[in-house]
C-alpha positions as CSV (number, residue, x, y, z in Angstrom):
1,X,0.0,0.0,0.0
2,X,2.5,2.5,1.1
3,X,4.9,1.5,-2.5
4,X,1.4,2.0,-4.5
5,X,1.4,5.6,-2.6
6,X,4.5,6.1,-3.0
7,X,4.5,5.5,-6.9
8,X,1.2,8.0,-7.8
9,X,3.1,10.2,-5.9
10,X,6.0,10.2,-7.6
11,X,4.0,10.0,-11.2
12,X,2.1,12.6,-9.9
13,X,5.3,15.2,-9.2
14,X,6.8,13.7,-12.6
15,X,3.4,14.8,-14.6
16,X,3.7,18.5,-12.8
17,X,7.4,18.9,-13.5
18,X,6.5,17.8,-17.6
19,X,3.3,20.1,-17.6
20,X,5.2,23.2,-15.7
21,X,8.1,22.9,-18.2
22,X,6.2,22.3,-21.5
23,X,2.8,24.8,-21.2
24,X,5.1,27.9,-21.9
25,X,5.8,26.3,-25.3
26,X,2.0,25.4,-25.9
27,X,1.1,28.9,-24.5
28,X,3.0,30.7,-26.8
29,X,2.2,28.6,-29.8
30,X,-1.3,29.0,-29.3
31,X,-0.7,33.0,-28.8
32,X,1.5,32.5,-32.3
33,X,-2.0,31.8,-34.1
34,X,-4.1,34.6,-32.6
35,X,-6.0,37.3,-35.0
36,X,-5.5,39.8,-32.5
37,X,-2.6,42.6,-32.5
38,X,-1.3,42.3,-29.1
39,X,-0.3,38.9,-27.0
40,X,-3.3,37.9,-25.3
41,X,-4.1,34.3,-24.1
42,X,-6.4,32.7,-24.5
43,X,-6.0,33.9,-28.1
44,X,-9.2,35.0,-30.2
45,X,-9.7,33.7,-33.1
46,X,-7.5,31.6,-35.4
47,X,-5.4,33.3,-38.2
48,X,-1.9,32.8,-40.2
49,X,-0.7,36.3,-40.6
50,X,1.9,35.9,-37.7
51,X,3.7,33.9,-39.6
52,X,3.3,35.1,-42.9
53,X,4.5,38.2,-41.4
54,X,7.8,36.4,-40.3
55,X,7.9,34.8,-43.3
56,X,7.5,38.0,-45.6
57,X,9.0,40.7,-43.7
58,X,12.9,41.7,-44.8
59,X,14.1,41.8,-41.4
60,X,13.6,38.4,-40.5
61,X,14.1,36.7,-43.6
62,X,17.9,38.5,-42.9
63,X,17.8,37.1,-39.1
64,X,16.7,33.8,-40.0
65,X,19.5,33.8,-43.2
66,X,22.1,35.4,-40.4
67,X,20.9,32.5,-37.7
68,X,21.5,29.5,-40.4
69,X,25.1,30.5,-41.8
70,X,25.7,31.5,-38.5
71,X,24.5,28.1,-37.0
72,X,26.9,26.2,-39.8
73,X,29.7,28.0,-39.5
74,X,29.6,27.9,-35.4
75,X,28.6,23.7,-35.9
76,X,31.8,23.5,-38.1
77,X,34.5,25.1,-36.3
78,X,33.0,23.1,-32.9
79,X,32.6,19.8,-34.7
80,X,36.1,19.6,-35.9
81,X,37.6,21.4,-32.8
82,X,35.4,19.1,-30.5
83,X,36.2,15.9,-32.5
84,X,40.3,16.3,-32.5
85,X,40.1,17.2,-29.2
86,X,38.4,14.5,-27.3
87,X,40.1,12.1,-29.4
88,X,43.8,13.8,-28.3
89,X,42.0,13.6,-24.4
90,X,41.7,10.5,-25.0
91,X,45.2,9.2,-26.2
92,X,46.4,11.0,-22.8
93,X,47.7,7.6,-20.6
94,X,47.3,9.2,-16.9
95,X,43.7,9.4,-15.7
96,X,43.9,12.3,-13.4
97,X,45.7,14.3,-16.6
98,X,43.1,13.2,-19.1
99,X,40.5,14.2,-16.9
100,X,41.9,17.4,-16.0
101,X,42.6,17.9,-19.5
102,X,38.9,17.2,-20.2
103,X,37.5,19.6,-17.7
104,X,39.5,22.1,-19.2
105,X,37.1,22.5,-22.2
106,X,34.0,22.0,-20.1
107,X,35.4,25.6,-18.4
108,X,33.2,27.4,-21.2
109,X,30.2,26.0,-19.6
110,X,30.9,27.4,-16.0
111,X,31.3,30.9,-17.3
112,X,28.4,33.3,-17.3
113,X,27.7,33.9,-20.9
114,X,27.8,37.5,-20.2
115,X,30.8,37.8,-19.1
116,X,32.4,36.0,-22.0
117,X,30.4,38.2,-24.1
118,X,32.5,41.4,-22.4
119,X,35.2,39.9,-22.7
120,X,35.6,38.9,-26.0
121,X,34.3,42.4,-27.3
122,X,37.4,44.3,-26.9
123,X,39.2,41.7,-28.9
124,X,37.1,41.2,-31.8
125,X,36.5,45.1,-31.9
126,X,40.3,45.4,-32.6
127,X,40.1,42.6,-35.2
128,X,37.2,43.9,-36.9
129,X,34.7,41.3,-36.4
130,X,31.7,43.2,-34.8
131,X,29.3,43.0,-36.8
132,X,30.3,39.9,-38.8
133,X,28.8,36.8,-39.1
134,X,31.8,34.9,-38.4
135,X,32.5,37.1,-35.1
136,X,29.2,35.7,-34.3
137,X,30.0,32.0,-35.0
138,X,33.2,32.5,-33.9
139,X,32.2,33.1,-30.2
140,X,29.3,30.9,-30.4
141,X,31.8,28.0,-31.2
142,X,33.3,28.5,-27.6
143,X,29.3,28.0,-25.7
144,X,29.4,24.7,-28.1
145,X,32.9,23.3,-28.0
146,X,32.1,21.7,-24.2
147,X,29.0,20.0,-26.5
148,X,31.0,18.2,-29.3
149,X,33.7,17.2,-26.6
150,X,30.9,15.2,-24.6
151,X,29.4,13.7,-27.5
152,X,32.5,12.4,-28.9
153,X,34.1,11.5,-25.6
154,X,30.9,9.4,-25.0
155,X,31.4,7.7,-28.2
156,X,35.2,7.2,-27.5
157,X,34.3,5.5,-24.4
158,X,32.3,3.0,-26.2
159,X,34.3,2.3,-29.8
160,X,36.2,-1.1,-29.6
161,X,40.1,0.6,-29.4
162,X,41.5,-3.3,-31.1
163,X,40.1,-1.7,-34.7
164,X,42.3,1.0,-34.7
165,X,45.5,-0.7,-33.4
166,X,44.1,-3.7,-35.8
167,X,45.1,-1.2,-38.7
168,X,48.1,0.5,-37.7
169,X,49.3,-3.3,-37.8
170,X,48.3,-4.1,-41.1
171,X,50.3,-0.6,-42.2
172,X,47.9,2.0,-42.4
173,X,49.8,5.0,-40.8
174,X,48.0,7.4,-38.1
175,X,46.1,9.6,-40.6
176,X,44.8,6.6,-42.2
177,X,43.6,5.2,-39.3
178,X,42.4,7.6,-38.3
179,X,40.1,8.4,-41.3
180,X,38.8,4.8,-42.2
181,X,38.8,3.2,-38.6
182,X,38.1,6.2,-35.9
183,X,36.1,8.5,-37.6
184,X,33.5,6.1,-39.2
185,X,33.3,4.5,-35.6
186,X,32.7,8.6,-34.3
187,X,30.5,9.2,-36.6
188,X,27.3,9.1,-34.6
189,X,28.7,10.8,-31.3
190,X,30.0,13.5,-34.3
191,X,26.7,14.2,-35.6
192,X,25.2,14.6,-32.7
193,X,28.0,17.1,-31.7
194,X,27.2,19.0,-34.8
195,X,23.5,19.0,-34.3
196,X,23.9,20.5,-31.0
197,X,26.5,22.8,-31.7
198,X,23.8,24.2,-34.6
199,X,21.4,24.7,-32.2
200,X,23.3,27.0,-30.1
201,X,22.3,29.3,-32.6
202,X,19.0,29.4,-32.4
203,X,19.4,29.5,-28.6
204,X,21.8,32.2,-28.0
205,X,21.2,36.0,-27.2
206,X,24.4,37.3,-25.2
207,X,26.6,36.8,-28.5
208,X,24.7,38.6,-30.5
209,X,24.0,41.3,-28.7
210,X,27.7,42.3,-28.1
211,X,29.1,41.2,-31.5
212,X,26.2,40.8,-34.3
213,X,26.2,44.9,-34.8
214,X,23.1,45.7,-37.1
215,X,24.3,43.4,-39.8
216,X,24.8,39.7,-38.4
217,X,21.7,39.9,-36.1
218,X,20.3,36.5,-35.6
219,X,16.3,35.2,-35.1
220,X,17.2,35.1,-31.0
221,X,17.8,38.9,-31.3
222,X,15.5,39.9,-33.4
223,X,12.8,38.2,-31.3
224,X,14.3,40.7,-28.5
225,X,14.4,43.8,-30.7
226,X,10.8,42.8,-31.9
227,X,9.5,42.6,-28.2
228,X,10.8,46.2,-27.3
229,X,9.9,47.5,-30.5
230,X,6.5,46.1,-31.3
231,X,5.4,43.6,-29.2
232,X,3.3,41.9,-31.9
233,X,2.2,38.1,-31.9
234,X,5.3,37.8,-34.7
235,X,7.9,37.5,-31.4
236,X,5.5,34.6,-30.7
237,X,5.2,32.9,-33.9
238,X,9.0,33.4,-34.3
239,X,9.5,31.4,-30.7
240,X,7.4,28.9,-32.2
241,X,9.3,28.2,-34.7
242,X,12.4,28.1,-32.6
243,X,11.2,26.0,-30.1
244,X,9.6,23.7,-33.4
245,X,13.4,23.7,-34.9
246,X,15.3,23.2,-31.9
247,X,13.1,20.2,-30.4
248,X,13.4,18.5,-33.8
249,X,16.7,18.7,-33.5
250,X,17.0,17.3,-30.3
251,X,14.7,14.6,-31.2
252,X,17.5,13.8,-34.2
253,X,20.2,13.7,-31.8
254,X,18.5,11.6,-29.1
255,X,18.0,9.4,-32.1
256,X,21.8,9.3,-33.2
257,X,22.2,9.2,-29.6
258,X,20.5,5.7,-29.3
259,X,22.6,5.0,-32.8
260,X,25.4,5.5,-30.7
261,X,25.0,3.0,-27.9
């Protein structure tokens, strides 16, 4: 009786947790299709224009063009960056030095976005990249770095270490090996790094507020710009189609994720 309590309980604090976290998302998608021209919920009536707005206005067809390069650019630099250098952590023969080593490039995540932000301003000011979308991508690559590192480390972990040595035997040399054994055996925890380096973009507001300028500004701004500006249901139809984006991304790299093991 008391284990029978004890589970609807437990369901029952699981079931608030889910609902608390996901009826933000289904508020403002609903708000997203109102025919009114403020945000008001419940929303009255049922109409497109929202989105059409989005979709037609030149200002974010340039922040969702800005968020996309941006994304690839930042998903590059990480992915190959992340890859070489969990598969360098993990050549390293001392445990306490390989995880030192690996905490090292998990530092990114401790420190408060905004204070990276400051702190990388002065320097891209005097190489010219506010304003840029690479000064963009560029910072954004440090948020996702930590990202790819996990993924691949995770996939490390888990690879079968005799195939590579296997080759090096049979006289292919360390690129080689490294190109036909380790990185088809990566490949999963390396998508999945890319995937959720990508969707830093669409997540990320500090970066672009420093460094984007007026030129590089990306869909996460440009929501905030709309919201002081306007205050139209478009900053809701736009977070819907964020939020649409970035969980099916996540669904793509839970699935590689599963792939993986």
């Amino acid at each position: 009786m008391i284990r029978l309590a004890f589970k609807t309980t437990a369901c029952a604090a699981i079931a608030a947790v889910f609902v608390f976290l996901v009826a933000p998302i289904f508020i403002a998608g609903s708000v997203s299709f109102t025919a009114d021209e403020s945000m008001t919920f419940p929303p009255h009536g049922f109409s497109l224009r929202w989105y059409e707005q989005i979709a037609g206005e030149r200002r974010w067809q340039r922040a969702i063009t800005n968020t996309m390069m941006v994304g690839a650019m930042c998903a590059a630099m990480a992915t190959v960056i992340g890859t070489l250098s969990a598969y360098g952590i993990s050549k390293i023969g001392r445990p306490g030095l390989r995880d030192a080593v690996l905490v090292l490039f998990l530092t990114p995540l401790a420190v408060p976005y905004m204070s990276l932000g400051m702190a990388l301003y002065p320097i891209f000011a005097d190489l010219g990249l506010i304003g840029t979308r690479f000064g963009v991508a560029l910072a954004q690559s440090v948020i996702a770095l930590p990202f790819v590192v996990v993924a691949v480390t995770s996939t490390i972990r888990r690879r079968d270490r005799a195939l590579e040595q296997a080759a090096r035997t049979l006289g292919a040399t360390a690129f080689q090996s490294f190109i036909h054994v380790v990185l088809p055996l990566l490949a999963p925890g390396i998508a999945a790094g890319f995937i959720l380096a990508f969707m830093t973009s669409f997540d990320d507001i500090i970066m672009p507020i420093f460094l984007s300028g007026f030129t590089a500004t990306t869909v996460p701004k440009e929501m905030l710009d709309s919201l002081y500006q306007s205050g139209d249901p478009s900053v809701m139809a736009a977070s819907t189609a964020v939020s649409t984006v970035g969980l099916a991304l996540f669904l793509l790299a839970t699935m590689l994720g599963r792939r993986r093991r």
